[in-house]
C-alpha positions in Angstrom: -4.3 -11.1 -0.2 -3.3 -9.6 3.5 -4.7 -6.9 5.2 -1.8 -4.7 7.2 -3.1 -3.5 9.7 -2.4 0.1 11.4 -0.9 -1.1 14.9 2.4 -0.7 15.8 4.4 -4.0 15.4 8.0 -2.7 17.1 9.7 -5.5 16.3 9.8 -4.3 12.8 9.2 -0.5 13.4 8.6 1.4 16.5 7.7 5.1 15.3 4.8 4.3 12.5 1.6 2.0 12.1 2.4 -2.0 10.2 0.5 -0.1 7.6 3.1 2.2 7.0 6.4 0.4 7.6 8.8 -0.8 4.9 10.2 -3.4 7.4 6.6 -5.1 7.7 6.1 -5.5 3.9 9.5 -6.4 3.2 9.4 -9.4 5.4 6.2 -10.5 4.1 7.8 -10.8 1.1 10.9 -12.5 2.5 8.8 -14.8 3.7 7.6 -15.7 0.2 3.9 -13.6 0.2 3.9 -12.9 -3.6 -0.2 -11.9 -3.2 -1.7 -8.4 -2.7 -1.0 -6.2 0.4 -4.3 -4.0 1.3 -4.0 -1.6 4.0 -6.5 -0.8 6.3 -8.5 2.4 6.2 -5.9 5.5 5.7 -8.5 8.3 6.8 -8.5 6.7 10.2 -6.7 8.6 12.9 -4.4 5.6 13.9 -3.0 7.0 10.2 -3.4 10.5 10.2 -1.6 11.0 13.1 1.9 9.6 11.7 1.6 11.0 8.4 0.4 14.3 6.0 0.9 11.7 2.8 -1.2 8.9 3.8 -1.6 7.5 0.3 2.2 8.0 -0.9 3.9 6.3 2.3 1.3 3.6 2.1 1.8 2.7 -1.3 5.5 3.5 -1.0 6.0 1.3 2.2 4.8 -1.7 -0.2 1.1 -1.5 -0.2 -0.4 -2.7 -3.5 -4.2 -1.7 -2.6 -4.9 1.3 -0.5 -8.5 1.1 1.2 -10.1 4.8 1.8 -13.7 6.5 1.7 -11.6 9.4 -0.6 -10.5 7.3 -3.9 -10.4 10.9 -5.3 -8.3 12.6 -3.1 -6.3 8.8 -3.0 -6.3 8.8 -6.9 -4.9 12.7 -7.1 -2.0 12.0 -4.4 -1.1 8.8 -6.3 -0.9 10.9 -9.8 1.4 13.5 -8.2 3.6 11.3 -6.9 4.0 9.8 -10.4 4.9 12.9 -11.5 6.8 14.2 -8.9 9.0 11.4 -9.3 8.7 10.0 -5.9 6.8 7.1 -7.1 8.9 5.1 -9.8 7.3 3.7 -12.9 9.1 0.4 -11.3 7.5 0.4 -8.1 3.8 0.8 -9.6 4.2 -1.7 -12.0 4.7 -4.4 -9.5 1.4 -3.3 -8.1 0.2 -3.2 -11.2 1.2 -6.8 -11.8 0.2 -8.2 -8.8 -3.1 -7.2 -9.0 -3.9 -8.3 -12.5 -2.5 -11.6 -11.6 -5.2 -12.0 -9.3 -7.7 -11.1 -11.4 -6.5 -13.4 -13.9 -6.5 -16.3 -11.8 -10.1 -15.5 -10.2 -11.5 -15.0 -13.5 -12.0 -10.9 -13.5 -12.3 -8.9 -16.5 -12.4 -5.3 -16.9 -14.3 -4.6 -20.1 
């Protein structure tokens, strides 16, 4: 597991935090990272400046776990862009997957 944190790396993007940028997760995974991606808080302001749709452009950027003190409001934004269509069955599944591959290997089970 990484954390990405919500600085701005310019080398990969200069206009929005790590946290957000597709360039940051895509070269972790070019560099062979097949683990979880966590973000760092998305209700702090280093966020909320660059974005309206903290949870969507996290999770779309690559993020597989999204850290907030509002899993409702995280849960809710997540849902509607499942149903909006801006979040593809595809892109959750590999969350999905990564994450219960973890648990798997650690031994955690959801009863």
């Amino acid at each position: 597991m990484v954390m990405v944190n919500h600085n701005i790396v310019t080398a990969y993007n200069k206009t929005v935090p790590a946290s957000l940028a597709p360039e940051v997760h895509k070269a972790l995974r070019d560099l062979g990272f097949e683990g979880i991606i966590v973000t760092d808080d998305l209700g702090m302001s280093a966020i909320t400046e660059y974005t309206n749709a903290p949870y969507i452009d996290a999770f779309l950027a690559g993020n597989d776990l999204l850290c907030t003190s509002d899993g409702i409001a995280c849960y809710n934004a997540l849902t509607e862009g499942v149903t909006e269509g801006k979040i593809s069955e595809i892109r959750l599944n590999e969350s999905v997957c990564r994450i219960l591959r973890a648990k798997i290997a650690y031994g955690i089970q959801q009863y």
